[in-house]
N, C-alpha and C positions, 0 to 999 in steps of 0.2 A: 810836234806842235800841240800846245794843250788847247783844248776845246771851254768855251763858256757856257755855261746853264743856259744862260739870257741869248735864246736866238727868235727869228723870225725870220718867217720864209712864204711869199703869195706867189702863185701861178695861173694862169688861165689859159682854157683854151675851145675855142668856138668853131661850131659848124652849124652846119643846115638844120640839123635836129637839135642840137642842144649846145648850153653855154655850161663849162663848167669852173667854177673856183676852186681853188684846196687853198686856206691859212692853217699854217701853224703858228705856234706863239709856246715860249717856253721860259720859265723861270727857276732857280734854282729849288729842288728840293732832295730831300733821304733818298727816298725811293722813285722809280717811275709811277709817274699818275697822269691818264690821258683821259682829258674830256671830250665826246666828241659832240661837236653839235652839225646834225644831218639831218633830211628830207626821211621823214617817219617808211616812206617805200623802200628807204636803201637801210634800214634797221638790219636786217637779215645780214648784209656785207658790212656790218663795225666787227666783225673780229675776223673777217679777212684783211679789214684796212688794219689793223691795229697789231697783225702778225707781219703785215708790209713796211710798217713804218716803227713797231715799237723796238725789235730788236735794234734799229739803226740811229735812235734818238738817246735810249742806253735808260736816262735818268732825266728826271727834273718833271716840275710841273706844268705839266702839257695841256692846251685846249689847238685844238683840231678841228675847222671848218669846213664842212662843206658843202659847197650851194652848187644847187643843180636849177635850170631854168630850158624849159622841155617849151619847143615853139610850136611845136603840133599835139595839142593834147586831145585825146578822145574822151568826150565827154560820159560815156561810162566811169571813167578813172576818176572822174572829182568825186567826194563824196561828200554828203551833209549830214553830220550828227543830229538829226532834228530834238532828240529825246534831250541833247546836251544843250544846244542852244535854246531849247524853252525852256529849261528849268534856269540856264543863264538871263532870260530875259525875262523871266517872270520876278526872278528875285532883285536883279536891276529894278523893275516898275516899282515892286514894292518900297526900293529904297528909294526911291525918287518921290515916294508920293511919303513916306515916315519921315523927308529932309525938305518937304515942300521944294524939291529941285527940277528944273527943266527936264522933261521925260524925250524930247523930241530927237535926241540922239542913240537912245537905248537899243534901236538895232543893227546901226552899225556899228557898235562895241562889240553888240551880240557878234556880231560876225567874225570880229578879228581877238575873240577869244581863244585862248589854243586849244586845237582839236574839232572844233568848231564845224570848219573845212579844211579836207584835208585830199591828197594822193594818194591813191592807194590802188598798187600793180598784183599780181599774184607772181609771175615774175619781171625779173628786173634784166634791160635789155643786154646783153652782153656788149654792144658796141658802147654802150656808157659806158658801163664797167670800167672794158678797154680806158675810155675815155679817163675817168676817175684815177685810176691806177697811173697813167702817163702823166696826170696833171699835179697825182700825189708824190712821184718822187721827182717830178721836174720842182715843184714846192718844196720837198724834203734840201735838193741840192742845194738851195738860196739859203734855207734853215742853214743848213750845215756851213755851209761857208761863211755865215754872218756870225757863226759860232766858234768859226777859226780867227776872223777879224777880232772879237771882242776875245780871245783868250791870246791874243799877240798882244793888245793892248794891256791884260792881265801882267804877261808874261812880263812884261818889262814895269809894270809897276813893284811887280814881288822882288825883282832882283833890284830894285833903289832900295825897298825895303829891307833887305837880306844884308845890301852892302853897309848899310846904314851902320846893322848889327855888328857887323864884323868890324868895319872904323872904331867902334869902341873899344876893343881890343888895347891896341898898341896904344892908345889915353889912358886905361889903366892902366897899363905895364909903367907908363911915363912916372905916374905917381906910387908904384910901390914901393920905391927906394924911402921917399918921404914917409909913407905908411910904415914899412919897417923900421924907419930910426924913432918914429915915435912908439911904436911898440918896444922897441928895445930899452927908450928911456923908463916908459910905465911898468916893463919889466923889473931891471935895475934898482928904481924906486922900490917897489913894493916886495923883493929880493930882500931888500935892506932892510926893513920890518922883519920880513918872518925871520932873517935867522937872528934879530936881536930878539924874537920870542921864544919864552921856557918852551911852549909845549909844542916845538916845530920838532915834525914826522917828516923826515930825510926820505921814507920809503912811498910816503903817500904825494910827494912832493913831486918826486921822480914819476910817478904816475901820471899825475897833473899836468906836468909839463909835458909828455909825452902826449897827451890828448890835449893839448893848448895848441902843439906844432903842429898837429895833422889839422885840426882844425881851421888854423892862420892858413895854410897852405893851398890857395887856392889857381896852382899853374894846370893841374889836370882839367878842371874845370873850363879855364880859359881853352887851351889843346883841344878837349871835348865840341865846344863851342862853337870853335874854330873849324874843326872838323866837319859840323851837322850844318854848319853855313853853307862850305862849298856842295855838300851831297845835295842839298838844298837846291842850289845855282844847276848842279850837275843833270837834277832831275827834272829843271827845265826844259835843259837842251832836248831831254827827250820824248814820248808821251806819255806823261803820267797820269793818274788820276787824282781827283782831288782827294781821297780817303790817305793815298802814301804820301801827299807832300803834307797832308793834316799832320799822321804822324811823325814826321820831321820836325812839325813845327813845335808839336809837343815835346819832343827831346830836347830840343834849342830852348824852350820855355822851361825845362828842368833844372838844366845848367846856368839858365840866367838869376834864377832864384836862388841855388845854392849860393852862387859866385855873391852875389847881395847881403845872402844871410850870414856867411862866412867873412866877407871882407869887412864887415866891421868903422867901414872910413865912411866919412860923409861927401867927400870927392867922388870916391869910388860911386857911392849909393848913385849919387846923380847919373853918370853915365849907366847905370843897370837902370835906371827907369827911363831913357830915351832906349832903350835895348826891349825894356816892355813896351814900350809904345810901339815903336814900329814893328813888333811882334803881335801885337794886339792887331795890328792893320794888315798882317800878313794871314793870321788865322782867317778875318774878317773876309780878307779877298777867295781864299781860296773855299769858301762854301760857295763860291759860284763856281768854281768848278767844275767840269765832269767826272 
């Protein structure tokens, strides 16, 4: 089952000492990229968390919350920047008095500046931890599963797409019979000119024609086509990543252009461009991929 970029996953879980949350949030991207936003005490454990949960998220662009709320705190542990909050509140007064503006709020901004006050342990209690770590992959499993939901829904948008492609198929075959007798007339015709001309070359003619057929010829293309559909279909069924159903898609987008540039017909053209399109939407899906 293919997995989606786009997950989201919240858990909680609460006791006597402490409440804790973990959200993830993820969207597609290249690479893996995880923001975390945490309680400035538990700084020290972001590349514990991030060895616990990155290997298992893979890719995409990740923000990672997590809130901690401590119901017995000991009053040593707050701490007040004072050097930080005056220099915040003095330059607040000044602006309030350069904007002729009401000053009568300036210290409680002051206060909910960041860093301002803050938490600060030397260390961090292992039963959190504990806590954090259960709450981060009971939060990881909702991610994950919301990830298999939205790449089920993937999955069967690509394969409408995919069949779309392949229907066009046998609508051109319909009309190649039509495309050949009119190639065969524009042949014939213009046959008839060169050899009523003096300076028709029998050898260069023979050349010509033999790079006119291979070029007219475009049943490998179709075969090719046909072929990189189903692997396409095939590699549904199983768990791919989005980098090998990309390159599939780029194969199929080879052979659609050749098959266009080669057939020559304006029937034909038509059905290659609903063959781009739904190609165009099939690329598009699969950068949400994993």
């Amino acid at each position: 089952m293919i997995r989606s970029m786009t997950g989201y996953g919240l858990a909680e879980k609460h006791t006597r000492e402490y409440d804790v949350k973990v959200e993830i949030r993820s969207l597609n991207g290249k690479y893996l990229d995880i923001n975390f936003r945490m309680p400035r005490y538990l700084l020290s454990k972001e590349i514990e968390l991030r060895k616990l949960l990155g290997s298992r998220i893979e890719r995409g662009s990740v923000t990672i919350s997590l809130n901690v709320v401590k119901h017995a705190v000991d009053s040593d542990e707050v701490k007040i920047n004072k050097s930080l909050a005056t220099a915040y509140y003095t330059q607040l007064k000044e602006l309030s008095e350069d904007l002729n503006a009401p000053d009568h709020d300036i210290f409680r901004i002051t206060t909910l500046m960041q860093d301002v006050i803050y938490q600060d342990e030397s260390e961090v209690d292992e039963t959190l931890m504990e806590m954090v770590r259960q709450t981060a992959n009971e939060a990881f499993e909702k991610f994950d599963q919301y990830r298999l939901n939205e790449g089920e829904a993937l999955a069967g948008e690509l394969i409408d797409y995919c069949n779309n492609i392949s229907k066009q198929l046998p609508l051109i075959e319909a009309i190649e019979p039509a495309r050949k007798e009119a190639t065969r007339e524009r042949l014939k015709k213009n046959l008839k000119m060169l050899m009523e001309d003096d300076n028709f070359d029998k050898n260069r003619f023979e050349q010509e024609m033999i790079y006119y057929i291979e070029k007219f010829d475009i049943s490998e293309e179709k075969q090719r086509l046909g072929t990189h559909c189903k692997h396409f279909e095939t590699a549904l069924d199983g768990e791919p990543k989005g980098k090998k159903l990309s390159f599939i898609a780029q194969e199929m987008g080879r052979e659609i252009n050749t098959l266009g540039s080669k057939a020559n017909h304006s029937d034909i053209q038509k059905h290659v461009i609903t063959m781009k399109e739904e190609l165009e939407k099939i690329k598009e899906q699969v950068l949400n991929i994993l």
